[in-house]
C-alpha positions in Angstrom: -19.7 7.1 20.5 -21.9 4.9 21.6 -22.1 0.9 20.6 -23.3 -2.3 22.0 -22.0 -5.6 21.5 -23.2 -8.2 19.3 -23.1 -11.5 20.8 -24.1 -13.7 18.4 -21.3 -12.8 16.5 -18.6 -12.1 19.0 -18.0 -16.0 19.7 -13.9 -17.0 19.2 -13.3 -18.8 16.0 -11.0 -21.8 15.8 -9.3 -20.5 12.4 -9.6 -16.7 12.8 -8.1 -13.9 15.2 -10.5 -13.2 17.9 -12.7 -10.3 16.7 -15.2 -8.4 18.4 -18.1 -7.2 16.5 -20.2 -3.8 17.9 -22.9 -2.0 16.4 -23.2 2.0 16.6 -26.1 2.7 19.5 -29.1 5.3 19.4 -29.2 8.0 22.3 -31.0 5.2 24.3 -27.6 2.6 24.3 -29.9 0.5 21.3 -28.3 -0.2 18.4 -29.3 2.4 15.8 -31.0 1.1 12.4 -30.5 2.6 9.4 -32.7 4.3 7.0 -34.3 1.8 4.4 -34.6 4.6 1.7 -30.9 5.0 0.2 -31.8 9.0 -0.1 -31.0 9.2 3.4 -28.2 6.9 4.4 -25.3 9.2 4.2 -26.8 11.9 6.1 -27.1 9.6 8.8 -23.7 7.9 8.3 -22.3 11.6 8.5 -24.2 12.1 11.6 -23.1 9.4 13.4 -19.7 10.8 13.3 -20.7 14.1 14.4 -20.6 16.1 10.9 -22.9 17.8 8.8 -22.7 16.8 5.3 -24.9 20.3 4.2 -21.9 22.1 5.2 -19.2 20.7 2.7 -15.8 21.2 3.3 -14.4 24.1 1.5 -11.7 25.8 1.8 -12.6 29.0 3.6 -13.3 26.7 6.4 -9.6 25.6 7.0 -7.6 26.7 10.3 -5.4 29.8 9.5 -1.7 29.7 9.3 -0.9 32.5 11.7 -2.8 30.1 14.3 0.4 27.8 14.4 3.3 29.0 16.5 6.5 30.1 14.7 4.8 30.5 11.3 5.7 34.3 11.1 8.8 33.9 11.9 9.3 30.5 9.1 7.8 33.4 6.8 10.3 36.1 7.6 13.0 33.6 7.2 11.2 32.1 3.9 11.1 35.4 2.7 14.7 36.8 2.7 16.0 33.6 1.0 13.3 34.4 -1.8 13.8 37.9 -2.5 17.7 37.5 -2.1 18.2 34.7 -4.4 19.5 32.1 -1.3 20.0 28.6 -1.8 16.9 26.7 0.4 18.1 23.3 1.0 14.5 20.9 1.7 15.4 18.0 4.1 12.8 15.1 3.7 11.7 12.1 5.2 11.8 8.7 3.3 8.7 8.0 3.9 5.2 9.2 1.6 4.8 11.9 4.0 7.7 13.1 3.5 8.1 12.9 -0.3 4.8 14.6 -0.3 6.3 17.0 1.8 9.2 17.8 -0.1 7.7 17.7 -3.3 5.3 20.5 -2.0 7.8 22.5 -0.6 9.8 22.5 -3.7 7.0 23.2 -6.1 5.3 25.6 -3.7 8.9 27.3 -3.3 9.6 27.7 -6.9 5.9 28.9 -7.2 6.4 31.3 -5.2 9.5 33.2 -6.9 12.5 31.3 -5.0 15.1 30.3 -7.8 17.5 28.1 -5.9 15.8 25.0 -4.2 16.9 21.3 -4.1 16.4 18.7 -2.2 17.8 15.9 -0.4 16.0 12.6 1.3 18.5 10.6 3.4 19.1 7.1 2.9 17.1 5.2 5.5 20.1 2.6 5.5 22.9 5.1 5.0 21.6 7.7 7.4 18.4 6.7 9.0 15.7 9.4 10.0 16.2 12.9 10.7 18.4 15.8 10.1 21.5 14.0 12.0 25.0 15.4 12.3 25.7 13.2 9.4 22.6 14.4 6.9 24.2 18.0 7.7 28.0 16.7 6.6 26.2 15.3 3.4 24.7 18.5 2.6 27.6 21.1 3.6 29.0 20.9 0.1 25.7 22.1 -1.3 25.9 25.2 0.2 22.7 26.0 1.3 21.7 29.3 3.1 19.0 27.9 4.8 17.8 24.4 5.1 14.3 23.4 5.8 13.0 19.7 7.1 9.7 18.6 6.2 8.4 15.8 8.3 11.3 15.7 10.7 13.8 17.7 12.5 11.7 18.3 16.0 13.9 15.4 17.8 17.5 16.6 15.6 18.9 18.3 18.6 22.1 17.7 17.1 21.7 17.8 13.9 20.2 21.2 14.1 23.3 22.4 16.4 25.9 21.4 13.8 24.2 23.5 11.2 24.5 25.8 13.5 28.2 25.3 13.6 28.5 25.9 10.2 26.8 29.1 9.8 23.5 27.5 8.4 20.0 28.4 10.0 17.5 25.3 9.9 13.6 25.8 9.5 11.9 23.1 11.6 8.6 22.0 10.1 7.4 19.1 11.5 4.7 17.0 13.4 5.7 14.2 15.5 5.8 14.5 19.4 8.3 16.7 21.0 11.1 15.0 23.4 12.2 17.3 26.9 14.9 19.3 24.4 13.4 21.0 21.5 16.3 21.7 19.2 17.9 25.6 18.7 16.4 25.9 14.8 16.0 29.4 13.6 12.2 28.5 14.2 9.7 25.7 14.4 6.4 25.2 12.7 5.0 22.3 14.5 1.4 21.9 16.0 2.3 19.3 18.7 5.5 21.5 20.1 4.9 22.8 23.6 2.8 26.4 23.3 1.4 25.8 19.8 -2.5 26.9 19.6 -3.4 25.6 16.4 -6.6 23.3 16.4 -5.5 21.1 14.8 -3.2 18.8 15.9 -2.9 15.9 13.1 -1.5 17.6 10.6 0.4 15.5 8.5 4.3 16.7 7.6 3.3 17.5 4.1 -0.3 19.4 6.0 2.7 21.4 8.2 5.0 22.8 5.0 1.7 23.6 3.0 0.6 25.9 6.0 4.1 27.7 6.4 4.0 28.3 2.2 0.9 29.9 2.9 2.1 32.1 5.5 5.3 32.7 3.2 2.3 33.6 0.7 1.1 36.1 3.1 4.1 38.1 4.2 5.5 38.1 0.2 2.3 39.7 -0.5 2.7 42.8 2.6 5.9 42.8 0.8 4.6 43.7 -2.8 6.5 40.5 -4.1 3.7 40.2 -6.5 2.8 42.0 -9.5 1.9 41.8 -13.2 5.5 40.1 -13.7 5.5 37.7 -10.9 1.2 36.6 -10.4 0.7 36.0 -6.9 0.2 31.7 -7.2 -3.0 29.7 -6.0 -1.7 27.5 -3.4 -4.5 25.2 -3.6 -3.1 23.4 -6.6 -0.8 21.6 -4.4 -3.5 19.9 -2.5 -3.7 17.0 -4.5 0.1 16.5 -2.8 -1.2 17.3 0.9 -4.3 15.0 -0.1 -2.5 11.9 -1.2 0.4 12.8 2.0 -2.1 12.9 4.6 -4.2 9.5 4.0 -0.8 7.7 3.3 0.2 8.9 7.0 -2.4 7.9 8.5 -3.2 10.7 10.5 -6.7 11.0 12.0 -9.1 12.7 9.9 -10.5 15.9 11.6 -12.1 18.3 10.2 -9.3 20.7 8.5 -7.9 17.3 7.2 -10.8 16.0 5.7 -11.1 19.6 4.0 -7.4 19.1 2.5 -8.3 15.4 1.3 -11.3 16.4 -0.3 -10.1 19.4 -1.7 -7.2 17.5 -3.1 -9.5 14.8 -4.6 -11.4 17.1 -6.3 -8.7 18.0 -8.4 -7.4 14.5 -8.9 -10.6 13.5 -10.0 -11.0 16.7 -12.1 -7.4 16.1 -13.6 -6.1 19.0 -12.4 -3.4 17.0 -10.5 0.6 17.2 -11.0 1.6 14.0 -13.3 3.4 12.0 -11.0 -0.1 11.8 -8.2 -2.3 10.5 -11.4 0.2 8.3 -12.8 0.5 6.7 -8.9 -2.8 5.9 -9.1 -3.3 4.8 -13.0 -0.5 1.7 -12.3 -2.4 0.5 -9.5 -4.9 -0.3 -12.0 -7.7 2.2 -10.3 -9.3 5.7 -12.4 -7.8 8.8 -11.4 -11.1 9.7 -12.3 -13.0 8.5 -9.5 -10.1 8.7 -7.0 -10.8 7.8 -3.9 -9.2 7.9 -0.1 -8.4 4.4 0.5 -6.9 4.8 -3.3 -4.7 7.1 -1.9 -3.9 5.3 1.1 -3.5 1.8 -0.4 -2.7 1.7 -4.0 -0.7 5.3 -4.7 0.5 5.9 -1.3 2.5 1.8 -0.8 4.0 2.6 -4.2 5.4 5.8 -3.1 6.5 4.2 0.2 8.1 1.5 -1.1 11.0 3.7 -2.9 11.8 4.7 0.7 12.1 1.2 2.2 13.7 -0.3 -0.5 15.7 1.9 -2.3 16.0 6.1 -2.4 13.2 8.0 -1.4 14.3 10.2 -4.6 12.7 8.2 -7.5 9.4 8.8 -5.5 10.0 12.8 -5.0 10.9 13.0 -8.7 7.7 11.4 -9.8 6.2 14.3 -7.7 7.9 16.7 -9.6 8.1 16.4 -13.3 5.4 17.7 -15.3 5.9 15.4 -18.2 3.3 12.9 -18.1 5.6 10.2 -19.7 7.9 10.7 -17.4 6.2 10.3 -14.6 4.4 7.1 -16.1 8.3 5.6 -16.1 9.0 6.7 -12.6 5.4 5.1 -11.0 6.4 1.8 -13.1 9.3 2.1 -11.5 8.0 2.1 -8.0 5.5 -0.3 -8.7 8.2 -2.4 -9.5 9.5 -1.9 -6.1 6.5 -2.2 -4.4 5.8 -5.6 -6.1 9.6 -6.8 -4.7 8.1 -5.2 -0.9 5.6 -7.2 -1.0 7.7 -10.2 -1.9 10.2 -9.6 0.9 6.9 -8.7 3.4 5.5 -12.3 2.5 8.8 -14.1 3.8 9.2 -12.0 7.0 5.5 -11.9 7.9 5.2 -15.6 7.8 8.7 -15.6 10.4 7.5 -12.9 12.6 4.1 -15.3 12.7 6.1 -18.0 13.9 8.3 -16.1 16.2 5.2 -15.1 18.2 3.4 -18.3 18.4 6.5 -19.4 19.9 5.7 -17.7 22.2 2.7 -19.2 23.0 4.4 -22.4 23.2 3.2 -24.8 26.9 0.2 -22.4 27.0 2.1 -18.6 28.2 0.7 -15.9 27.7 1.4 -13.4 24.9 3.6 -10.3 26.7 1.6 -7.2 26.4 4.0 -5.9 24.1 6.3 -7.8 21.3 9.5 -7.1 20.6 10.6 -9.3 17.1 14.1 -9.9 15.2 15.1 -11.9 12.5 18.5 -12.4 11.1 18.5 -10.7 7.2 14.6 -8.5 7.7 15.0 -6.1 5.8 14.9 -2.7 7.7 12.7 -0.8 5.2 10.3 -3.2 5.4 9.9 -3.9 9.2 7.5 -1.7 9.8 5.0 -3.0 7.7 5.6 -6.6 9.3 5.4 -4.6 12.9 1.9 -3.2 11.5 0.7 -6.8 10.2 1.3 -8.3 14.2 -0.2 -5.5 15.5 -3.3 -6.1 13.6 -3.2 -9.8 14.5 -2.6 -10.0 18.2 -3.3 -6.6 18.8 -0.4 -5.7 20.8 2.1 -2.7 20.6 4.9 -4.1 18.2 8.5 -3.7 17.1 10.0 -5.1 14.0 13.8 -5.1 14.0 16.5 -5.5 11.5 20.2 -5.5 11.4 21.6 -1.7 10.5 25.4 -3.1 10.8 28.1 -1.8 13.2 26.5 -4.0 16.6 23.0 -1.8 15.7 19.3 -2.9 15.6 17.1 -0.6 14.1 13.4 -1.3 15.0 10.4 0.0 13.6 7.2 0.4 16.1 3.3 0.1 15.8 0.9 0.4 18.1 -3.0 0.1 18.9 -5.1 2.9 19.7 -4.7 2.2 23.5 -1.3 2.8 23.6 0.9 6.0 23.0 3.6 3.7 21.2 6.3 6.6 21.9 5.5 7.0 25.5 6.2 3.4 25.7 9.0 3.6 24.2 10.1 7.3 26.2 9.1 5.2 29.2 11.4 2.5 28.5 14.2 5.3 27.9 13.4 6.5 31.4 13.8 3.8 33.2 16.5 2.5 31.8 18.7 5.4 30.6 21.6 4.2 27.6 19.8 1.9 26.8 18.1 2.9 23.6 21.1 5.3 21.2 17.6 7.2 19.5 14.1 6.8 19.4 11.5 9.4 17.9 7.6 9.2 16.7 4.2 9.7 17.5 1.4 7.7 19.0 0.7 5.3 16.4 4.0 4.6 15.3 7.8 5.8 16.1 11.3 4.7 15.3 14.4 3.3 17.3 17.9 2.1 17.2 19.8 0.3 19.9 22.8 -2.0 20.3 22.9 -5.7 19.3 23.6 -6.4 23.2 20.6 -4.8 24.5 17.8 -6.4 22.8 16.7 -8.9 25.8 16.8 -6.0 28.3 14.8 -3.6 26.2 12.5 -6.9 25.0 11.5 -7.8 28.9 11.3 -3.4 29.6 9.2 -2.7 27.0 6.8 -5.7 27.3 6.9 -4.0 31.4 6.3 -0.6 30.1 3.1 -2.2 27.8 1.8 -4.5 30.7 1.6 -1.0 32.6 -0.3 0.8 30.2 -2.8 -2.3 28.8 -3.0 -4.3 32.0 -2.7 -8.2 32.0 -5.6 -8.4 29.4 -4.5 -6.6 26.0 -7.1 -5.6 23.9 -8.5 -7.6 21.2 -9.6 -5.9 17.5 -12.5 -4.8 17.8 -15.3 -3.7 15.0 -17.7 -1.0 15.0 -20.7 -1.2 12.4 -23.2 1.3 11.8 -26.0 -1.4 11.4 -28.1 -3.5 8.7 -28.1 -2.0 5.3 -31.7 -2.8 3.7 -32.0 -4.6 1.0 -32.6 -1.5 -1.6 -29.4 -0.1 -0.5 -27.4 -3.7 -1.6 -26.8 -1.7 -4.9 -24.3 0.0 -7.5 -26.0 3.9 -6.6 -25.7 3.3 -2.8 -22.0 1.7 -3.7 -20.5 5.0 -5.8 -22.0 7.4 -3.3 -20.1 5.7 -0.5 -17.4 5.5 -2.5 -17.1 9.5 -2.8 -18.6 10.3 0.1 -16.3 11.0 3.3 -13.3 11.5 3.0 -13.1 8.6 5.1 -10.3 7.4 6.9 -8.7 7.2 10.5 -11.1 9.3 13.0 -13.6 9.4 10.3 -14.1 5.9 10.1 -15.2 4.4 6.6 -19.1 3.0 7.2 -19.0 -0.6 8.0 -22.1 -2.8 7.7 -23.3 -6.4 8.8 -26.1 -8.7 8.4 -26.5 -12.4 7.4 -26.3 -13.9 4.6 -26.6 -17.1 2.4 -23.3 -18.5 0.8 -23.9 -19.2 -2.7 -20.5 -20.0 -4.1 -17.1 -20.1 -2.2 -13.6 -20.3 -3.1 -9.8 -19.1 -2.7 -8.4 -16.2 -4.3 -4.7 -16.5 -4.8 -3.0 -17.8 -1.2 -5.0 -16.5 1.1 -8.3 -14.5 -0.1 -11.8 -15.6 -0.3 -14.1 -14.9 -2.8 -18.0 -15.3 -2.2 -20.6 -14.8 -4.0 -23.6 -14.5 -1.5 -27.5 -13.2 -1.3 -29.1 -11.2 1.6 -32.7 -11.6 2.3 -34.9 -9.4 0.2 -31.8 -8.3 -2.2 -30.6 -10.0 -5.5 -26.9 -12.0 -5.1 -23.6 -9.7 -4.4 -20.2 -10.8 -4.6 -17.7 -10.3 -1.9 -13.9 -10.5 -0.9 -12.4 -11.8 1.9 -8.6 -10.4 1.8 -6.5 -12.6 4.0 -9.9 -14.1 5.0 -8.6 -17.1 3.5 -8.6 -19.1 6.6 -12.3 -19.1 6.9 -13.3 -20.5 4.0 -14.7 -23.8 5.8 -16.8 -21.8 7.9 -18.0 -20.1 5.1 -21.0 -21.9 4.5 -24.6 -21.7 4.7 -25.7 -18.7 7.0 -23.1 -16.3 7.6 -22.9 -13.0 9.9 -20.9 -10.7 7.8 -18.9 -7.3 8.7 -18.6 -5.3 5.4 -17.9 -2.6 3.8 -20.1 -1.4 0.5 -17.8 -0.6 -2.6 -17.5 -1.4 -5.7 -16.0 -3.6 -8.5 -14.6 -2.9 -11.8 -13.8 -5.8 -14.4 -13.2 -5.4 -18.0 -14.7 -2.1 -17.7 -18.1 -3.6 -15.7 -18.9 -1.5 -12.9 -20.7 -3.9 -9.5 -21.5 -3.5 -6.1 -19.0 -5.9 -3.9 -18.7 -6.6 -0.7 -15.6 -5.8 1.2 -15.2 -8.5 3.8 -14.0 -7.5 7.4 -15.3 -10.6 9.3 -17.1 -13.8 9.2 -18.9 -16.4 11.5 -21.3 -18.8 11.2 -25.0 -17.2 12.1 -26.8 -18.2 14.7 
């Protein structure tokens, strides 16, 4: 992709975190305008990020499952545990993911004719993540025949091998990086493993397990499994699980995974959704109705997560899995409880993490390339969210770490799109060998624990390992718009079709806009949002949020140069076009 900078509006603000504003460029490196009729904006936004919107994205366009490596072999094993009545044991991860995951495996187990499935998520605090040594001891007295991980178990080398030891083969399915050892499951379904062809490789966890139930599907079917007694199920009715799994991982957005979002917002707009998914949704106050993407990724998909980070992952799984309406309306209260308390406990830690880093800073040094932050009491489930909020602010790779007891930090890192956060961290484990007990993840975001005593070692090596990678001059955020919307497109019609349109998300970027505009009315929106209500040139007066723009509300006055996204309002059942405020400077 092409884009050229905007200088005007690229100058450092006093108040605000250096941004740097683009706009997408034409074949001849100019920046590209959009079309005035609103007719024809979304085939060009679609077209700017290389897809044709005549196509769709049905189903029959989706990779196949015999494309990923080890899926025959996760059916045959599948397969004997269903048709012999065995006992398959579903190991999650805490995280949406991996509720997601598991709550598709089990449905789509049951659906399929097994009789015996359970589950079990490990506590993040009691266990931490994977299928350890110590997640196997905890489900030994369960008896399972077989046990299958969903979002994890490609780094659980020896968790796998004390299965093993007890006489119990272990399904890998999985997507995060693979370390030099694979472990010696009974198979791996993984698209990232060494010698897997499948297209795709962003599969979300909860994308993985639905492909290996539809191979399961597949060989059942060769093995006459289904008949007039036992109807052959319709897979696709999970989607709405993959669908709300994949945007809350934040996986990129390719093709075959804008196929499962869509497909699975189809059906939660349609209601054909399991309880648990709609009921996420209804208590963060948005329409199930019009479901969209970022609903998924940040009103049902936090609410979910934060059941993992505060609590047990199993309140969230079992919202996934009753079909009693009611029920699941008590569980999503539930989390949003929870999530309400997260962001509580995220507010206290953010604002110490902030001053931790400008610390820093302190005589004029330089930022390291990569930060490394503690605080005595953060809360471990909630560290990677404050590692993810510094990230976004200084743009630097970023680890969060909290105390997990017995002389052990457990960290939790984020990185930007310039660095492999994992490498980094694999890097680090390299040169330094002991230093680090465990470490897993992918490129965005990964996992570690080490000793109390080593933090200042692993601090200096992995702000080493980041200088490496980024150079002396990290990058700063920068913002890609797709141009000037025209006045006739400042509307509701042009707001509800972005809305749906998409799905958008990581690798399919949602359309940004910018242009100037007059301030009509300013103010602050709680601590630290600002509202504005605000008139373009030619168009009739929009109003706009700032969230956590709060800081700019001086400079937000007179003529402003405004990146934006297009969306829409809804209060007291009054539907509105709003601007969605990503920057502000002072035009001119």
């Amino acid at each position: 992709m092409q884009a050229v900078p905007l200088q005007a509006a690229s100058e450092p603000s006093p108040s605000l975190p250096d941004v740097r504003l683009y706009r997408r460029a034409d074949g001849g490196g100019a920046p590209a305008p959009l079309p005035a009729d609103p007719a024809d904006l979304l085939g060009h936004l679609y077209k700017a990020r290389g897809a044709d919107p005549i196509q769709g994205l049905p189903l029959t366009r989706l990779h196949q499952a015999a494309q990923l490596k080890d899926a025959d072999l996760a059916a045959d094993l599948l397969a004997r545990q269903v048709q012999g009545g065995g006992h398959i044991l579903v190991v999650g991860d805490y995280d949406a993911d991996g509720a997601t995951g598991s709550a598709v495996a089990v449905r789509g187990l049951k659906a399929l004719g097994a009789t015996r499935v359970s589950y079990l998520i490990p506590s993040r605090f009691a266990f931490g993540y994977g299928l350890s040594p110590a997640v196997v001891e905890a489900a030994l007295p369960l008896a399972p025949d077989l046990i299958l991980t969903v979002d994890n178990g490609i780094a659980s080398v020896a968790g796998v091998a004390r299965a093993a030891q007890a006489g119990i083969p272990v399904l890998v399915t999985d997507h995060h990086l693979a370390g030099v050892e694979l472990p010696a499951a009974a198979a791996i379904v993984n698209p990232n493993q060494p010698g897997c062809p499948f297209p795709s490789k962003h599969l979300a966890g909860v994308g993985v397990v639905f492909y290996v139930l539809a191979a399961l599907r597949a060989r059942l079917r060769t093995l006459g499994w289904f008949g007039p007694g036992r109807p052959e199920p319709n897979l696709a009715g999970l989607l709405d699980l993959v669908a709300l799994g994949t945007v809350a991982d934040v996986v990129t957005l390719d093709e075959n995974n804008r196929i499962l979002v869509e497909q699975g917002l189809q059906r939660i707009r349609a209601g054909r959704c399991c309880p648990g998914v709609r009921a996420l949704i209804a208590v963060a106050g948005r329409d199930p109705n019009r479901a969209t993407a970022r609903d998924l990724g940040f009103s049902a998909g936090p609410r979910l997560n934060a059941a993992g980070r505060l609590t047990d992952m199993s309140v969230g799984v079992e919202c996934l899995l009753t079909d009693d309406p009611g029920v699941a309306l008590g569980l999503a209260r539930q989390l949003d409880g929870l999530n309400r308390e997260r962001r509580d406990i995220e507010g206290g830690m953010r604002e110490e993490a902030l001053t931790l880093v400008e610390a820093l800073r302190r005589g004029g040094a330089a930022l390291p390339a990569g930060l490394c932050l503690f605080g005595a009491g953060w809360h471990q489930g909630v560290a990677g969210i404050v590692a993810a909020r510094i990230r976004e602010r200084y743009q630097r790779p970023t680890i969060a770490f909290g105390d997990a007891g017995d002389g052990l930090l457990r960290g939790s890192a984020r990185s930007v799109e310039a660095a492999n956060i994992r490498d980094l961290i694999d890097a680090v484990d390299k040169a330094h060998p002991g230093l680090i007990e465990r470490f897993g993840g992918h490129a965005m975001a990964a996992g570690l624990t080490l000793a109390a005593g080593h933090l200042d070692t692993f601090t200096a090596a992995f702000a080493a390992a980041a200088l490496a990678e980024l150079g002396d001059r990290p990058p700063v955020r920068e913002l890609v718009s797709d141009g000037e919307l025209a006045p006739a497109c400042l509307n509701l019609d042009t707001a509800e079709s972005l809305r749906t349109a998409g799905p958008w998300g990581k690798g399919f970027s949602e359309p940004l806009f910018d242009g100037v505009f007059e301030v009509l009315e300013r103010r602050l929106v709680g601590e630290s949002h600002l509202r504005l209500r605000l008139r373009a040139p030619g168009a009739e007066p929009i109003g706009a949020i700032g969230f956590g723009l709060g800081d700019a509300l001086e400079e937000a006055q007179g003529q402003v140069h405004l990146a934006y996204r297009l969306d829409v309002n809804e209060y007291r059942g009054v539907r509105a076009p709003q601007l969605l405020l990503e920057y502000l400077r002072p035009a001119g």
